[in-house]
C-alpha positions in Angstrom: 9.5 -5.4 -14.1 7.8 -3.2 -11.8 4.5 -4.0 -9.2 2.0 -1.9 -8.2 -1.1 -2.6 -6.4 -4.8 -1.8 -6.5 -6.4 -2.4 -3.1 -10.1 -3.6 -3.4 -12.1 -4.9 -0.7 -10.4 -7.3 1.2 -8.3 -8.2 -1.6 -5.2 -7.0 -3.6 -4.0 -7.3 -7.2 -1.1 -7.0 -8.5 -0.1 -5.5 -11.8 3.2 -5.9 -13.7 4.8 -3.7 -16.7 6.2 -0.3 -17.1 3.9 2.6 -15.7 2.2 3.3 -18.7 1.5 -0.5 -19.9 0.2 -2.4 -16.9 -0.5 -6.5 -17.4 -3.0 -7.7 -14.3 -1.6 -10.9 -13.0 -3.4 -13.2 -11.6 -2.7 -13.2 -7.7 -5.3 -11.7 -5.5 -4.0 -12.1 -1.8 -6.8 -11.8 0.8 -6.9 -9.3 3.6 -9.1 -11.2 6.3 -6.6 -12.3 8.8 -3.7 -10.5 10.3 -1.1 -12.9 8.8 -2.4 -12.1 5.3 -2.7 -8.2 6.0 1.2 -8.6 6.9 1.6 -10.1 3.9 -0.4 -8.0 1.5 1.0 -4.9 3.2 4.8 -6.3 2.7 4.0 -6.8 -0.8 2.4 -3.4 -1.4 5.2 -1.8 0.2 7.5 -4.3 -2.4 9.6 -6.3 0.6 10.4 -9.6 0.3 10.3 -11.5 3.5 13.6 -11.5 3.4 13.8 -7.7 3.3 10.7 -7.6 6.1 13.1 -9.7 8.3 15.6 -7.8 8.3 14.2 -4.8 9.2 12.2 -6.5 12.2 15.6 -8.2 12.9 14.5 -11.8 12.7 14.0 -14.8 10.4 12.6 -15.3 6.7 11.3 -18.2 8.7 9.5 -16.3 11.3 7.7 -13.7 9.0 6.4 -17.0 6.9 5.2 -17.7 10.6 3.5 -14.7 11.0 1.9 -14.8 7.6 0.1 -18.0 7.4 -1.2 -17.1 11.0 0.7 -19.4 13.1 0.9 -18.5 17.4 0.1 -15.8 18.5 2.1 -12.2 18.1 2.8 -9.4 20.8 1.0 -6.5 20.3 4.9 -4.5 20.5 5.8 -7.2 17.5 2.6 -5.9 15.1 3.0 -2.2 16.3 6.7 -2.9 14.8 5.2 -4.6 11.6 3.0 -1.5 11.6 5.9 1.0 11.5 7.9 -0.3 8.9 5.0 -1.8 6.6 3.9 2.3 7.2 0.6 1.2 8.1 -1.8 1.3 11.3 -2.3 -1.4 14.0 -6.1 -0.5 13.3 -5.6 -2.0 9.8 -3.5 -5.2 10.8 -5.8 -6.4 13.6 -9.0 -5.3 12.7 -8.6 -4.5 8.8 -9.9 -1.2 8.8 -8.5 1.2 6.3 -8.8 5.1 8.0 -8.6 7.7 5.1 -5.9 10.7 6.5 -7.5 13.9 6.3 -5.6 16.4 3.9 -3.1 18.8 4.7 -3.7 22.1 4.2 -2.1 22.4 0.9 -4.1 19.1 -0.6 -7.4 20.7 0.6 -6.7 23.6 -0.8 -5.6 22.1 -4.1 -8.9 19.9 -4.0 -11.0 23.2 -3.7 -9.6 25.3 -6.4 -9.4 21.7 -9.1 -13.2 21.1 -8.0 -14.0 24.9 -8.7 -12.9 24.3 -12.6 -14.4 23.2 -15.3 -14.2 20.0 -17.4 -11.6 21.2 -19.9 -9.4 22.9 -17.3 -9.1 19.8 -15.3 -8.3 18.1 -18.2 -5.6 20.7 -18.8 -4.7 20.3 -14.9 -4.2 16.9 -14.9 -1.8 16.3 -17.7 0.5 18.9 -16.6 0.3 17.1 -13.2 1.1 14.0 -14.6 4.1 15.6 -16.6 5.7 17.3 -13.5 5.4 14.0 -11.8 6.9 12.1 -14.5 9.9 14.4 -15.3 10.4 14.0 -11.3 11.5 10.2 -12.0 
């Protein structure tokens, strides 16, 4: 079984199945507090707490802790949480989501797809999808 998220606002849902037949289930974890933006970023990045605490070389215990908001955290401890939950600080404190500029190579790729018309896109896009997929 396989996860994947879709990230709405303040919210995220998780779907299960393969990657072409996805089943929503019904878990919707909120994204108001810093504990649950741990949380929904651990699951996103598909860690168990288990998995979370060992990287941050603590407890299961201590990331539960963490997630249902208990004390208070360092700032060093969420700029940790940050790095290997390869998110910002920005978005564990304060929520807010900062979309990365492209690189060059995106932006250029972005100019050229929106030069094209319907069809061609269409063309685009499934051989995108099939490069991608034979990658896997």
């Amino acid at each position: 079984m396989r996860f994947v998220y879709c990230n709405g606002h303040n919210s995220t849902s998780l779907f299960s199945g393969s990657p072409g037949k996805k089943e929503k289930m019904n878990i919707f974890i909120k994204e108001e507090t810093l504990g649950q933006r741990i949380r929904a970023a651990r699951i996103r990045m598909g860690m168990t707490q288990e998995e979370l605490a060992e990287e941050m070389c603590t407890t299961k215990s201590m990331i539960s802790y963490y997630e249902n908001d208990h004390g208070d955290m360092k700032q060093s401890m969420i700029a940790e949480f940050a790095v290997i939950l390869g998110t910002t600080v920005e978005y564990l404190v304060c929520g807010v989501i900062k979309e990365s500029a492209p690189d060059e190579s995106s932006a250029e790729m972005l100019r050229l797809f929106s030069s094209m018309d319907e069809r061609t896109k269409e063309i685009m896009l499934i051989q995108m999808r099939a490069l991608v997929s034979a990658k896997r």
